[in-house]
N, C-alpha and C positions, 0 to 999 in steps of 0.2 A: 214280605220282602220279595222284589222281585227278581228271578233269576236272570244274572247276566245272559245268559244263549238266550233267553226271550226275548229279552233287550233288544240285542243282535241282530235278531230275525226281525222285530220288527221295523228296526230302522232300516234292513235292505228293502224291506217292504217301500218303506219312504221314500226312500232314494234309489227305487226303479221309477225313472221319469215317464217310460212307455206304459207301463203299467197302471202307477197313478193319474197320468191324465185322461188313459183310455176309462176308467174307471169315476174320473170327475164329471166329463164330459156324458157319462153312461149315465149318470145320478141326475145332472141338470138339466138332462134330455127324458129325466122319468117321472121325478118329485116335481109336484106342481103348487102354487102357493096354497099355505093353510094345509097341505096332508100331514096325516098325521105316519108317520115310517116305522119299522119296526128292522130295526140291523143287529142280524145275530152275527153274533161270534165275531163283538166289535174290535177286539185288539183293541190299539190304539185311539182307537174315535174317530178316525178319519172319514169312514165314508157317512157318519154319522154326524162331523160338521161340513162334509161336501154338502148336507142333506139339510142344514140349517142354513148354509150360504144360497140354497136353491128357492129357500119359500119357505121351509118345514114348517107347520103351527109346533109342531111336539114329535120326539124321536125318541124311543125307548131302544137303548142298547144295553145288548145283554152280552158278558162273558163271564167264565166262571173263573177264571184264568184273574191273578194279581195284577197284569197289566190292565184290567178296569180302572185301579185306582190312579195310576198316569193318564187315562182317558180322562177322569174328571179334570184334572189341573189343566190338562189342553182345553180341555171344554170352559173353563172357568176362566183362562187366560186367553182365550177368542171370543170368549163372552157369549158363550151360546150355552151355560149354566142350567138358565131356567126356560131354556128349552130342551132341553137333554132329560131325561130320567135313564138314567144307569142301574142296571139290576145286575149285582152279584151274583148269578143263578145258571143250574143246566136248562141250556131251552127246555129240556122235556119238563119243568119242575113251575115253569113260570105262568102268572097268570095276569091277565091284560084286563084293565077295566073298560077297553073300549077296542072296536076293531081296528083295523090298520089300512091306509088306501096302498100303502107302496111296502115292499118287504126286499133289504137290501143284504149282500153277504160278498163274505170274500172266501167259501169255503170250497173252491176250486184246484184241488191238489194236479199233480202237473200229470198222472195219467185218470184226472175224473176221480175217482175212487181213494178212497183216503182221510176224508173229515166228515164222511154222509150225510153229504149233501143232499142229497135227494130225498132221505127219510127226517131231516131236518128242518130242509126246511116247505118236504110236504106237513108235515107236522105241523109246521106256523102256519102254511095256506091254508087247510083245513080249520083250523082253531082260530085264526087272527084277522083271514083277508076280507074283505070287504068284496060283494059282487062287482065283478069290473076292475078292482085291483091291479096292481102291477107286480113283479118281481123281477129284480136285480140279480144274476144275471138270467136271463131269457131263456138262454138254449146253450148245451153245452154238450160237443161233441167227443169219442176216444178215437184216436185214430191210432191204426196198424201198419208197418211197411216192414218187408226183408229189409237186411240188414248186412252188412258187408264191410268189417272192422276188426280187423288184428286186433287192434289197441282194448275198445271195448271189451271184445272175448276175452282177454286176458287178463282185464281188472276183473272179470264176472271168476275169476279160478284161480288158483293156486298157483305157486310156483313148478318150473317144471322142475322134474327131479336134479337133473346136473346143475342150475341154480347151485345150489349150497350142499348137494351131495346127498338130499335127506329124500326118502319117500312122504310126498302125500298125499297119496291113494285113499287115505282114509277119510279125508274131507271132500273131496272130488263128488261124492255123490251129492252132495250138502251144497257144494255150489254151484252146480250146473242149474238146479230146481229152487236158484234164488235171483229173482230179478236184481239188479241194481240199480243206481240212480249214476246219473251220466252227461252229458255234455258229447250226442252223437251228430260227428261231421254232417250238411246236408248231403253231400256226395258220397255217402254210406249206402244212400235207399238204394235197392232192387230194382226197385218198383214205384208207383205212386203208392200212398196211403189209403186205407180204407177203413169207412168207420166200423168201427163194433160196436159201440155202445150209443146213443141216444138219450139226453135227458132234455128235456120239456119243463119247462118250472111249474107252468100253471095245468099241466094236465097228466106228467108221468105220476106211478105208481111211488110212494112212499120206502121204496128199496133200490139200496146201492147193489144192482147184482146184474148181469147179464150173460149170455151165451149165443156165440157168435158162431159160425163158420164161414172163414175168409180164401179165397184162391187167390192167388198171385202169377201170373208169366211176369218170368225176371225179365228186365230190358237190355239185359248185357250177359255177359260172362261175367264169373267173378264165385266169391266165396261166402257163401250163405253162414255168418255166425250166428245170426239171431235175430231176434225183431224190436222194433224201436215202436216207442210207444208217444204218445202226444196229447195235446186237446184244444181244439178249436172253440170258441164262444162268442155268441152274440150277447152282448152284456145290455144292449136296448137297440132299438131300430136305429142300423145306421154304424151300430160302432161295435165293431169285433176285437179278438184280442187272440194270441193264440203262441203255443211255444214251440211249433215245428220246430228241430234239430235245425241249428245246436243248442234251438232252445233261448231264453234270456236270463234276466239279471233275478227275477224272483222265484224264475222255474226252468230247469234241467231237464232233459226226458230221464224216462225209463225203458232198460234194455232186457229184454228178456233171450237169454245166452242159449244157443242148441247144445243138446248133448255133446254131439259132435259135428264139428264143419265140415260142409260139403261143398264142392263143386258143384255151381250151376248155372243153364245158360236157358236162351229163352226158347227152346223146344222143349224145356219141361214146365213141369207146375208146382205150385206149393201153396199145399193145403193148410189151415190153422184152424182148427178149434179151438177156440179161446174163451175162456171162461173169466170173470171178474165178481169178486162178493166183499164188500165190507162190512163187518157185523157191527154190532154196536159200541162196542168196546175199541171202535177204530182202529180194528185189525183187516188188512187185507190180505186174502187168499186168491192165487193166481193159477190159472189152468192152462197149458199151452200144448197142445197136442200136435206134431206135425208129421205130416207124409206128402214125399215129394216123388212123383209120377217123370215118370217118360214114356209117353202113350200110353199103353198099359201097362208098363212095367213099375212098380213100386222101388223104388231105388235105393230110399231110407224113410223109417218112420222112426219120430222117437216121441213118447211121454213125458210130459213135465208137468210139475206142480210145487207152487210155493210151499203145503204141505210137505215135503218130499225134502224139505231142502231146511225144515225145522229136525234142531237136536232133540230126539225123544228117548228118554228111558224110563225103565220101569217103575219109575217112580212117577213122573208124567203121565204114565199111561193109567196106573193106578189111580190118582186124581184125577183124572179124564173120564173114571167108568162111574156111572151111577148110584154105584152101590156102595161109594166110598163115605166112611163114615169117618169127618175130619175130626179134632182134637185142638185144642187153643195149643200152640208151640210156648215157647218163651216168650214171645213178642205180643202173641194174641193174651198170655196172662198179663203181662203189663199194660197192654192197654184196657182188657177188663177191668184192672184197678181205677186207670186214670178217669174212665167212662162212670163208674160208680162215684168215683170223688167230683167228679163234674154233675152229676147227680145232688150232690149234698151242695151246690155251690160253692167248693173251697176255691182258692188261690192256684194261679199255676205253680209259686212255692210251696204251698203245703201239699198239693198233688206229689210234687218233685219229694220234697218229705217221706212223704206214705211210699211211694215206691223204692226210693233209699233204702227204709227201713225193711221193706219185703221181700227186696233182691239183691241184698247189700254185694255179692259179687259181682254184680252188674255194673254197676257205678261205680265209677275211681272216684268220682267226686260228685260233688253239690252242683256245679254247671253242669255234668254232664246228664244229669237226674233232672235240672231244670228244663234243656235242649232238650229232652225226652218228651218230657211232659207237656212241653209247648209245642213239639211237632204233633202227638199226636191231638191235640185237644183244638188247633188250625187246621185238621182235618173232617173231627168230626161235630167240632164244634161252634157257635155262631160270637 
């Protein structure tokens, strides 16, 4: 079953017209008749039938994700069926009986970092491309700008206290050290933008990470909240695509909020050390370090970190340390049962059954013993 919010997202996917025909046009100017393509993280199928209407001999799309199964019926009702092979699978899991000339994606999240991309689909390059190969998109840039927005600052934090009368100071550290997602005015920027990060499809390094140090002279007066985040990309020779603030219909920026705002004008500078990592788990960790100068004088520095801005206790921290020796809870024995009875080949009602009968306080009933038993056994089982 697939989840309405997936749904959702992918039909705004759809129905950003700049997006998808920057994307068509990117495909028909790459795939050449007879390639054979490899499009990870199809969603939909879309650029997997851009890629049949281009020439394709054969396209193997992969997602691990239920919307696969709507990819086929699109595929099947444009008739491009038995050219298609759909594989239910994690890229890292998949295996291709032949290599690929063109490798196509849409896993560009709106500051670069975010679906890893770069260790995904250098993973395909290494494993799948053919010498002389192509990839979809090309090049993909992060870009940085000061930032100068009430509004933004103020979704990035709390209420102030006279609001409603209440202190709280106690989450205030929690969200200054948490980027948000936003929609920042173009007439916000400082400054122009400048890149941090750099990806290369056919020749970067297999890691979503980078570390940058950026300087800035503001071009005005005005009030330093924070900094705006973005991403440029050449999706194939000729056709770029990009969300500069305030951004579009498939991707928003990301604002990364200062401790505290400052006044400033262009006889000073502002420094960013900027860090970016997405780990495999498709978490991103953010580093934003700033000190703003006036000549030699250091005027404000502050630290920040998406770390810094996650709720940790000792329970967290405990799980976190090496040495922690876990325990099946109540959820991990119920699905040890279901795992073992999927073992024996039963039913997902007789599964539902056996665990009924072994946690009879668990279940008010027979459907909700069944919903148990079919969530976990769509999880781990084929």
């Amino acid at each position: 079953m697939i989840d309405p919010q997936v749904l959702s997202f992918h039909l705004m996917l759809l129905n950003d017209a700049v997006r998808m025909r920057a994307y068509r046009d990117a495909v028909f100017n790459t795939v050449r008749h007879d390639d054979v393509v490899l499009d990870v993280g199809t969603g939909s199928g879309i650029l997997a039938m851009f890629a049949c209407q281009a020439g394709a001999q054969r396209v193997y799309a992969v997602d691990r994700g239920d919307i696969i199964t709507r990819a086929q019926e699109l595929a099947k009702a444009n008739n491009f069926a038995d050219k298609i092979v759909f594989l239910k699978q994690n890229i890292k899991q998949i295996k291709l009986a032949e290599q690929v000339d063109v490798i196509t994606s849409e896993l560009i999240a709106k500051s670069v970092l975010g679906q890893n991309m770069a260790e995904l689909i250098g993973l395909c390059r290494d494993n799948f491309l053919k010498p002389g190969g192509k990839i979809l998109p090309d090049q993909v840039k992060l870009h940085i700008a000061p930032v100068e927005n009430e509004r933004n600052y103020r979704e990035a934090r709390p209420p102030d206290a006279q609001a409603y009368q209440l202190d709280f100071s106690a989450i205030e550290q929690l969200s200054i050290n948490k980027p948000i997602s936003t929609r920042i005015p173009a007439e916000s920027l400082l400054a122009d933008g400048q890149t941090a990060y750099s990806y290369e499809a056919l020749t970067s390094a297999n890691s979503d990470s980078f570390d940058a140090t950026l300087t800035f002279t503001p071009q005005r007066r005005g009030t330093l909240h924070g900094f705006g985040g973005w991403f440029s990309t050449v999706l194939s020779e000729g056709i770029e695509l990009n969300n500069r603030p305030p951004g579009m219909l498939s991707w928003d920026n990301l604002f990364f909020p200062l401790a505290a705002a400052i006044e400033v004008n262009p006889e000073m500078s502002i420094e960013l050390r900027f860090r970016g990592r997405c780990d495999s788990e498709v978490q991103e960790f953010w580093m934003w370090n700033t000190t703003i100068r006036k000549g030699e004088e250091t005027v404000a520095r502050h630290r920040q970190s998406s770390f810094a801005g996650r709720i940790v206790t000792a329970e967290t921290l405990r799980r976190a340390n090496d040495t922690w020796t876990p325990t099946p809870n109540l959820n991990g024995r119920i699905a040890q049962v279901v795992l073992e009875c999927m073992r024996q080949n039963m039913s997902v009602r007789e599964i539902a059954d056996q665990i009924s009968s072994q946690f009879p306080e668990q279940f008010r009933s027979s459907d909700e013993a069944i919903a148990q038993a079919r969530k976990i056994a769509e999880q781990f089982g084929d």
